[in-house]
C-alpha positions in Angstrom: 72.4 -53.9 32.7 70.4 -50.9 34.3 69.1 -49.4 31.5 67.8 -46.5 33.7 71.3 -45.5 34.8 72.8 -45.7 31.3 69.5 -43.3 30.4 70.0 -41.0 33.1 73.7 -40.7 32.8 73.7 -39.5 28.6 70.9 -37.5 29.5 72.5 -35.6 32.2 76.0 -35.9 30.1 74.6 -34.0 27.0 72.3 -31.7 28.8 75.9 -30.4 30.8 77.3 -30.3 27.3 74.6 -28.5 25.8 74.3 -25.9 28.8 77.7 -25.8 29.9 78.4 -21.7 30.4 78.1 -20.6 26.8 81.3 -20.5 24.9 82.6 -17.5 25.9 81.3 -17.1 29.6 84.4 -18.0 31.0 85.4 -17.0 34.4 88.7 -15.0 34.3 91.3 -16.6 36.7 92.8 -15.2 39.9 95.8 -13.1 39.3 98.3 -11.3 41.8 98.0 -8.0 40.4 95.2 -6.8 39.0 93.8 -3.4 39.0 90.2 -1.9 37.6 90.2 -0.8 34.4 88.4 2.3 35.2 89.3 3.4 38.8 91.7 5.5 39.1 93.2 4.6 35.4 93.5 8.0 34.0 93.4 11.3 34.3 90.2 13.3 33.8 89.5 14.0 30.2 87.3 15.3 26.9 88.3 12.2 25.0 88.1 9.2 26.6 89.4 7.4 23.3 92.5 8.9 23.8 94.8 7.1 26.4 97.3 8.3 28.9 99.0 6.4 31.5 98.1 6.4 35.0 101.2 7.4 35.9 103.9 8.9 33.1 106.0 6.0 31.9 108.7 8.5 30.5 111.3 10.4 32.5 109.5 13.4 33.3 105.5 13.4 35.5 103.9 15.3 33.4 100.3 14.8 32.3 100.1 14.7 28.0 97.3 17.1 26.6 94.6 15.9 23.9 95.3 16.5 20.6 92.3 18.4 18.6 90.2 16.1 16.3 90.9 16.8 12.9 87.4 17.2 10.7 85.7 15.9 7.6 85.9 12.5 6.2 89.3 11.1 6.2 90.3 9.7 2.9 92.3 6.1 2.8 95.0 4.2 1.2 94.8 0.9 0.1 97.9 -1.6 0.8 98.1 -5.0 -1.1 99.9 -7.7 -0.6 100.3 -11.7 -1.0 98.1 -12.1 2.8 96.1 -9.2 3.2 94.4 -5.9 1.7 94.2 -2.9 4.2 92.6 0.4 4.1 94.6 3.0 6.3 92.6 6.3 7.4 94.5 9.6 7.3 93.2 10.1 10.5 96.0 9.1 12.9 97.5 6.7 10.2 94.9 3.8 11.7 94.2 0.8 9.8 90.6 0.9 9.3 90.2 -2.3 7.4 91.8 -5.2 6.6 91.1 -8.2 4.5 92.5 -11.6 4.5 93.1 -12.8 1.4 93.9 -16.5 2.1 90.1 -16.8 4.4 87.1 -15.9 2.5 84.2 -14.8 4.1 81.6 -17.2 6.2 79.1 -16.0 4.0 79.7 -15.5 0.5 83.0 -17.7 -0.3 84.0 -15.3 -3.5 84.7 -12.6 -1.1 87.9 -12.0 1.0 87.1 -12.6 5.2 87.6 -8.7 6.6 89.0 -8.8 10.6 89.4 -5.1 10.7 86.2 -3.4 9.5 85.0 0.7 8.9 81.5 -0.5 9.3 80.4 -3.1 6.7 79.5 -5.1 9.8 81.7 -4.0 13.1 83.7 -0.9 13.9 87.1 -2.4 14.5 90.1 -0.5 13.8 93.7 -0.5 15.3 95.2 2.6 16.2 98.2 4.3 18.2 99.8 7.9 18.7 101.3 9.7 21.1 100.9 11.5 23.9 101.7 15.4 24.7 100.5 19.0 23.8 100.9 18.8 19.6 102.1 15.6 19.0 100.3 13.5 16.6 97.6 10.7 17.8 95.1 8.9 16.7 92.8 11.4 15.4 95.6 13.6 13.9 95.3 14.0 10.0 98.3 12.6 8.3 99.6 13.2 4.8 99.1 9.8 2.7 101.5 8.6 -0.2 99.8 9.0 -3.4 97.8 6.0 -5.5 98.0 2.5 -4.2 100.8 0.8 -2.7 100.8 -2.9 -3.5 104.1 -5.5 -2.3 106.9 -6.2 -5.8 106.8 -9.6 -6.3 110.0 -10.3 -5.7 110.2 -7.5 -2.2 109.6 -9.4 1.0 108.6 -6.4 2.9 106.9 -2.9 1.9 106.9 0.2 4.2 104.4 2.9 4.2 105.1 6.1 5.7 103.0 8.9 6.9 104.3 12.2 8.0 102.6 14.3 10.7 101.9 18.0 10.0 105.1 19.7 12.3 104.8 21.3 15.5 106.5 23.7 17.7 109.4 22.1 15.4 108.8 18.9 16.5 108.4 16.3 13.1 107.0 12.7 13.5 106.5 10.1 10.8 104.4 6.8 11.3 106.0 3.6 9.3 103.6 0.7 8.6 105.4 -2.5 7.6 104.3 -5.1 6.0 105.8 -8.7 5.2 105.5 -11.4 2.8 103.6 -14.3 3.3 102.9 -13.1 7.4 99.7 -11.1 9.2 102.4 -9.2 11.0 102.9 -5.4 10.6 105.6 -3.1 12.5 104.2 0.2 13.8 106.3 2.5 14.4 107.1 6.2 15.7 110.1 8.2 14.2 110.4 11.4 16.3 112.5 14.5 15.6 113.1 17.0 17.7 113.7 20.1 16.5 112.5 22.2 19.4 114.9 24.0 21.9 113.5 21.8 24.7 113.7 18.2 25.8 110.5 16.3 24.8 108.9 13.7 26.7 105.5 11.2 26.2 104.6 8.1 25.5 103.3 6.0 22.6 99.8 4.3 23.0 98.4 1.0 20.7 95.0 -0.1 21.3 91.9 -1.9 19.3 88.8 0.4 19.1 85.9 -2.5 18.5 82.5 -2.2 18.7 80.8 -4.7 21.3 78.7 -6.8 19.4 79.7 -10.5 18.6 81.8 -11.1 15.7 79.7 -14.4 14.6 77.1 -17.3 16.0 78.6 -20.7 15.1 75.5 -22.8 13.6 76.0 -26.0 16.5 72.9 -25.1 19.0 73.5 -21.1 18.4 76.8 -20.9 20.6 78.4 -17.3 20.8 82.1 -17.7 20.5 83.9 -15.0 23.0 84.5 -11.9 21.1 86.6 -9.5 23.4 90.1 -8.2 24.5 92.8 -10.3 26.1 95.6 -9.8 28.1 99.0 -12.0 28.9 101.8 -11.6 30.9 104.1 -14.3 32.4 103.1 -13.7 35.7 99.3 -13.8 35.2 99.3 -16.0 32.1 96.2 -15.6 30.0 93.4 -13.1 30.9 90.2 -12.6 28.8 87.9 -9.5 29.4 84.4 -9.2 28.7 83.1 -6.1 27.1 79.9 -5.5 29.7 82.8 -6.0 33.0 84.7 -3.2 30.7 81.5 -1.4 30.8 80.5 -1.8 34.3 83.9 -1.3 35.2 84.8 -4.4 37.2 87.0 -6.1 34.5 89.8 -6.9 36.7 93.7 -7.7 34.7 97.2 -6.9 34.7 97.5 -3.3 35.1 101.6 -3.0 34.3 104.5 -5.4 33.6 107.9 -5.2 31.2 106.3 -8.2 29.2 103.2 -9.4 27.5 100.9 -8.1 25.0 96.9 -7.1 24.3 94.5 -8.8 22.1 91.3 -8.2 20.6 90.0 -12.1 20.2 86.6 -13.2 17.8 86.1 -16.5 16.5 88.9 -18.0 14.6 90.4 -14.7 14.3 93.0 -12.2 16.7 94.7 -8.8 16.3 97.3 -8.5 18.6 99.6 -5.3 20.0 103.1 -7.1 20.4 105.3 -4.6 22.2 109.0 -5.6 22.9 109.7 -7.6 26.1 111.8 -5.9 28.7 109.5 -2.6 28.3 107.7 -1.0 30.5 104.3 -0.8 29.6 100.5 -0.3 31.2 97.8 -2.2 29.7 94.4 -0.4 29.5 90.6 -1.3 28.4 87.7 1.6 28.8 84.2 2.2 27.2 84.3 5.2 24.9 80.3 5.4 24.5 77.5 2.9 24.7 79.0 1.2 21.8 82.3 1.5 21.3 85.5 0.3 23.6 89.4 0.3 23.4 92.1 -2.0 24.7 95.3 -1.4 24.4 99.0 -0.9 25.9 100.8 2.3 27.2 104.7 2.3 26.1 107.5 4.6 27.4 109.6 6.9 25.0 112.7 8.2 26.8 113.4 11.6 26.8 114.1 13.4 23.7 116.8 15.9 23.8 117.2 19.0 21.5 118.0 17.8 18.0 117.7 14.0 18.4 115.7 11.5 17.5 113.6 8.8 18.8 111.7 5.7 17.6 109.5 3.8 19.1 107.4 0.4 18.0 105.3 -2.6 18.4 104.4 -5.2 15.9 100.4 -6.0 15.1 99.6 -9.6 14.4 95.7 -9.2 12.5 95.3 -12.8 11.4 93.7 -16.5 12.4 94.2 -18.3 15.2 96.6 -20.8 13.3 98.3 -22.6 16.7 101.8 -23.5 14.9 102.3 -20.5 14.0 100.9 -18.6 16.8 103.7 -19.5 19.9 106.3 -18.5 17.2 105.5 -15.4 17.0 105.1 -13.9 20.3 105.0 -16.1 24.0 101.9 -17.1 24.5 100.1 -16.2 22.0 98.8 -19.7 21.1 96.6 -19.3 24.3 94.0 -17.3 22.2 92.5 -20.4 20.9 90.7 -21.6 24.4 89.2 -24.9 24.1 88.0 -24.4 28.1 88.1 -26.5 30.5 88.9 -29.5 28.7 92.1 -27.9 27.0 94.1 -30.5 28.9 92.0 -33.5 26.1 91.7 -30.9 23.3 95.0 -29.6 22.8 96.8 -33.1 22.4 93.9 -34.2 20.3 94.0 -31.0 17.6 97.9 -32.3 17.9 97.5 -35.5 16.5 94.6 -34.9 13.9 96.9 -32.2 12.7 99.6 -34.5 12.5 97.3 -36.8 10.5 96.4 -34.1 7.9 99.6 -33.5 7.4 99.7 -37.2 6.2 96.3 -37.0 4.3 96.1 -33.8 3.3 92.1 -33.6 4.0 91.0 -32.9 7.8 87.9 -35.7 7.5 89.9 -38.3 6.4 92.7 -36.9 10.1 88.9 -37.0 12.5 88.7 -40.7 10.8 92.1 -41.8 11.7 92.1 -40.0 15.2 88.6 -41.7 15.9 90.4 -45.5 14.8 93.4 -44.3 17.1 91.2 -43.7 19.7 89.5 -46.9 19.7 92.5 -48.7 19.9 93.7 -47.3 22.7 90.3 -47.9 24.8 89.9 -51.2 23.0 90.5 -53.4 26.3 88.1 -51.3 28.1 85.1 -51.4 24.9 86.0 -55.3 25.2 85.1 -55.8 28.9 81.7 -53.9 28.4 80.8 -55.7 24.9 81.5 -59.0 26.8 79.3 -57.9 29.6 76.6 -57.1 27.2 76.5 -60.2 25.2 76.9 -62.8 28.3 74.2 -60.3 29.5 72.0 -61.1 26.1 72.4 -65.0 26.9 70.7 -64.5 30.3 68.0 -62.8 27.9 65.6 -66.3 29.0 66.4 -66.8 32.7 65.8 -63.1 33.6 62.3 -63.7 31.9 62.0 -66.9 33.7 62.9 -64.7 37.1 60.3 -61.5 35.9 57.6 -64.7 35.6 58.6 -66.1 39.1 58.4 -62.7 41.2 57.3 -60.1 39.6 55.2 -58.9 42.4 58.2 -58.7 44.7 60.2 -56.3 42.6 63.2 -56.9 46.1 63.4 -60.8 45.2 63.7 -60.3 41.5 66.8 -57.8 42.2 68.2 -60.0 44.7 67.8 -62.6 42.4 68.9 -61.1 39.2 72.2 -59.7 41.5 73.1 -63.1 42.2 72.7 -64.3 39.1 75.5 -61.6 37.3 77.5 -62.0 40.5 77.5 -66.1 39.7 78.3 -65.2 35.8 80.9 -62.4 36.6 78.9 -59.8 34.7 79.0 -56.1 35.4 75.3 -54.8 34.6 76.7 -51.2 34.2 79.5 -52.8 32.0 77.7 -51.6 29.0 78.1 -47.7 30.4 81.7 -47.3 30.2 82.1 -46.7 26.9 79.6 -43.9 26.7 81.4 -42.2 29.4 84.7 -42.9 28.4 83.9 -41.1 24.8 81.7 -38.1 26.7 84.9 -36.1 27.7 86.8 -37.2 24.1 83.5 -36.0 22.3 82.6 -32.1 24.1 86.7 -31.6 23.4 86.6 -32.4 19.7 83.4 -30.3 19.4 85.8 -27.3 21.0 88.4 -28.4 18.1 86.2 -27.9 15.8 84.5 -24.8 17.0 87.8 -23.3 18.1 90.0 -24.3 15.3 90.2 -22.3 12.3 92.2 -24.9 10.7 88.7 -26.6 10.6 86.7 -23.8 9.3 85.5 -24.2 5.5 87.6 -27.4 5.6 86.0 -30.1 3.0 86.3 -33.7 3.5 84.9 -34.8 0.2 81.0 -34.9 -2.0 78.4 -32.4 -0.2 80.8 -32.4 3.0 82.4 -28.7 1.8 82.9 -27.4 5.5 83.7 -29.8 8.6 83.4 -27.2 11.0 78.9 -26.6 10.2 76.2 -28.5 10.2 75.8 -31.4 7.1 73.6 -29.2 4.4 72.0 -32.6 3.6 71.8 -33.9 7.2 73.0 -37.4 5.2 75.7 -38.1 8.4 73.4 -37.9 11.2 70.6 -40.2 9.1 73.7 -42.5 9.1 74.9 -41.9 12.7 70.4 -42.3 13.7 71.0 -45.8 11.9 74.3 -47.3 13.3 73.0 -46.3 16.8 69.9 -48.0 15.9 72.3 -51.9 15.1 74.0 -50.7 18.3 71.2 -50.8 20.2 70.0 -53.6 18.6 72.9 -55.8 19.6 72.3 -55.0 23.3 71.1 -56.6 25.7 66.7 -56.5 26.0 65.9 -54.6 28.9 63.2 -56.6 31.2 60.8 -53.6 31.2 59.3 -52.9 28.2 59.2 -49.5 28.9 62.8 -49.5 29.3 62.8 -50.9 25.8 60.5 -48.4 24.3 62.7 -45.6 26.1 66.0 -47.2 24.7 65.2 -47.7 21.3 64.1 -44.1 20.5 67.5 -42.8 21.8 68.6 -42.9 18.1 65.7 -41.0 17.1 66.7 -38.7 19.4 70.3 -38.1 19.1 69.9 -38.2 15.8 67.4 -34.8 15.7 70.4 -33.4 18.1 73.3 -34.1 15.6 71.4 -32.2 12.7 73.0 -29.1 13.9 76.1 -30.5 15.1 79.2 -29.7 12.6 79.8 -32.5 10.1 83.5 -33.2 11.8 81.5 -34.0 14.8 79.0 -36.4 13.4 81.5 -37.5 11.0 83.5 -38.9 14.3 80.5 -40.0 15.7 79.4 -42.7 12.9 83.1 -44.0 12.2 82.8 -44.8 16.4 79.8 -46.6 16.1 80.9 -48.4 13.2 83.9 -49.9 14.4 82.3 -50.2 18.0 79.2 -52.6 16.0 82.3 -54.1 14.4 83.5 -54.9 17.6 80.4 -55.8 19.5 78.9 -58.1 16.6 82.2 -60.0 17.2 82.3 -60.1 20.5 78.9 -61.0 21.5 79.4 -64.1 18.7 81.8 -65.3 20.5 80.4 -65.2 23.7 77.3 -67.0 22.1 78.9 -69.4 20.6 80.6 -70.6 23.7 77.6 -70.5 25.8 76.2 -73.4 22.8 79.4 -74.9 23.0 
């Protein structure tokens, strides 16, 4: 075998893996409409936080007018129930903060995981309003229900509402509603009009987020993409990075009747879910140096003297949990973006979830996948292990030919060539599996970035979270030493400094899988376990025929 190639080609293999764009510096495919998100997107204004449509959605062309901040600190109510804790600001009725109770924090595990945030660590709130001269939005204060509201055990809903001081006779009301056991809340609009006039405008949702990285994953310091997202079914999937927002070339869907806009961090989405069939302009814009929106415009048809209007979309703040995600809105399950190997990663994050619904423990799924998978390339592993050890029985006649001609390097190949030719022997036999597990390997390193089904996952002893690095660094000692038998087991290269080279790979894989998250390494060592299995069986065989 030449043990140069086999060098070259991990080398090159893990140095693509390693390098390989960042997660999170994805390119942003083509789509057939698409539309800058800041020329020509609105109309000239004081408050740039404050939407309006490019073009009035409603029945009538007019242009809506800022609403007036209101001042002072804005005091909060707190909503409790069975999947979450949120704080929501008087000002414009926004829910400043919410808490997952189900996720504790990356940090310190007694503590609840927040996704929305007033500042502990990010600004990130979700907001709406409306549009038009005295009509509430964002920034309008809002009377709050007194004390706490928190979810009866036996309700599977609870509705908060917040009424808008009334203008020109005009009343609105905003209803929050939550449900058991779900991260989705309704937001809605109830609009009276008690003016003598018709009254028209439009209803805005957006994320305001601050633009600094939600977290760094511990594997090699990889940022996970933190930023808004778009879908629609004619352009599909459409992530936007804060500094194109900034720069103004972020380029996506500008308006459809379908879709929604997300505001995506690691593990984690809030989504504005706006019915399909409506209208709507999707929107994304810098407020300052560090604060952005995204959002989505909606239409509210004309309101006539004495009626009443509603208008709604529902907010999904929760984790990326991919059988539940497709349920709730189309495409939604697109937020967890394993890359450019989705096509290996999606199927795979199939079956280990199909195995931890049999086990109950995600280790004890990566262990089953990784037998699975060696079943299936078993026939190829076989061919390259038989290779090897007929390889390992030539060990004394390629000595014999580096004796005869080693000064004519040419001969000693020519010879050597003829001589695995004669024995049917492929020298780069030994190769294949390494490549063959390269593209299995980077995808279950997305899975278990990507996942949040993986994330503080145990497997069992000191393993308390597949998705880090071993806090003992016991699995890549133990993954260091079955590389070391594997090696071992293979063929001597002629060269001794092909030797030297080859048998301080494990040393050096195994300083790389320190950092690696345990469900990686943890994959890694049940591989080269059964693949020494294997081999040791294999090459036996082969020797004991060649005696024979």
């Amino acid at each position: 075998m030449d043990n140069r190639r086999l060098i070259l080609l991990t080398i090159f293999a893990f140095s693509i893996f390693m390098l390989w764009e960042g997660w999170g510096k994805y390119t942003n495919p083509p789509v057939a409409q698409v539309a800058s998100t800041q020329a020509g997107s609105t109309t000239a204004s004081a408050d740039t936080s404050i939407p309006k449509a490019s073009t009035q959605l409603s029945a009538d062309g007019s242009v809506p007018v800022d609403t007036v901040s209101s001042g002072g600190s804005a005091p909060t109510l707190t909503v409790r129930t069975d999947s979450v804790v949120a704080q929501i600001s008087a000002d414009g009725g926004d829910i400043v903060r919410l808490e997952l109770t189900r996720h504790k924090a990356t940090a310190d595990k007694t503590k609840n995981y927040v996704l929305l945030d007033n500042g502990t660590r990010h600004i990130y709130a979700a907001q709406s309003g409306l549009t038009g001269p005295g009509l509430p939005n964002h920034k309008t204060r809002f009377a709050l229900p007194e004390g706490e509201q928190v979810m009866a055990a036996d309700a599977q809903s609870l509705t908060v509402r917040l009424d808008a001081p009334t203008e020109n006779g005009v009343s609105v009301s905003k209803l929050l509603t939550f449900h058991r056991n779900s991260y989705v809340i309704d937001v809605a609009y109830e609009i009276r009009n008690g003016s003598d006039a018709p009254l028209r405008t439009d209803a805005y949702f957006q994320f305001q987020r601050d633009g600094e990285a939600a977290e760094t994953t511990e594997a090699m310091g990889v940022s996970t993409f933190t930023g808004p997202a778009f879908f629609t079914d004619a352009a599909k999937f459409q992530k936007v990075s804060f500094d194109d927002i900034a720069d103004g070339s972020a380029k996506f869907t500008k308006k459809d009747d379908n879709g929604w806009v997300a505001m995506i961090q690691h593990y984690f989405v809030s989504a504005f879910l706006p019915e399909q069939g409506v209208p709507r302009e999707y929107f994304a814009r810098k407020i300052n140096d560090k604060l952005y929106t995204a959002g989505t415009i909606l239409p509210v048809d004309e309101i006539a003297p004495g009626a009443t209007a509603a208008v709604s979309a529902r907010l999904y703040a929760g984790p990326q949990e991919q059988k539940n995600l497709e349920s709730i809105a189309p495409g939604l399950n697109l937020v967890v973006d394993y890359g450019w190997l989705t096509v290996v990663a999606a199927p795979l994050f199939w079956v280990l979830q199909w195995f931890h619904n049999l086990t109950g423990n995600w280790g004890w799924a990566i262990i089953l996948v990784t037998c699975c998978l060696k079943a299936l390339f078993f026939p190829l592993s076989a061919a390259s292990y038989k290779s090897m050890a007929k390889m390992r029985t030539l060990g004394p006649r390629l000595q014999r030919l580096k004796e005869q001609h080693g000064d004519d390097k040419v001969r000693m190949q020519k010879e050597m060539m003829e001589i695995y030719k004669r024995e049917k022997i492929n020298p780069l036999g030994g190769c294949l599996p390494m490549v063959v597990q390269i593209p299995v390997f980077i995808a279950l390193y997305w899975v278990l970035l990507g996942s949040v089904e993986m994330r503080q996952a145990p497997w069992l002893g000191w393993i308390t979270d597949l998705s880090v690095k071993d806090p003992f660094f016991i699995l890549p000692v133990i993954m260091g030493a079955t590389m070391l038998i594997q090696m071992r087991l293979n063929p001597t290269p002629p060269d001794p400094m092909q030797a030297k080279v080859m048998m301080a790979m494990p040393i050096v894989f195994t300083f790389m899988f320190l950092f690696f998250p345990a469900g990686l390494v943890l994959y890694w060592v049940v591989n080269n376990t059964l693949s020494i299995a294997q081999q040791w069986k294999i090459t036996k065989m082969i020797e004991s025929g060649q005696k024979a």
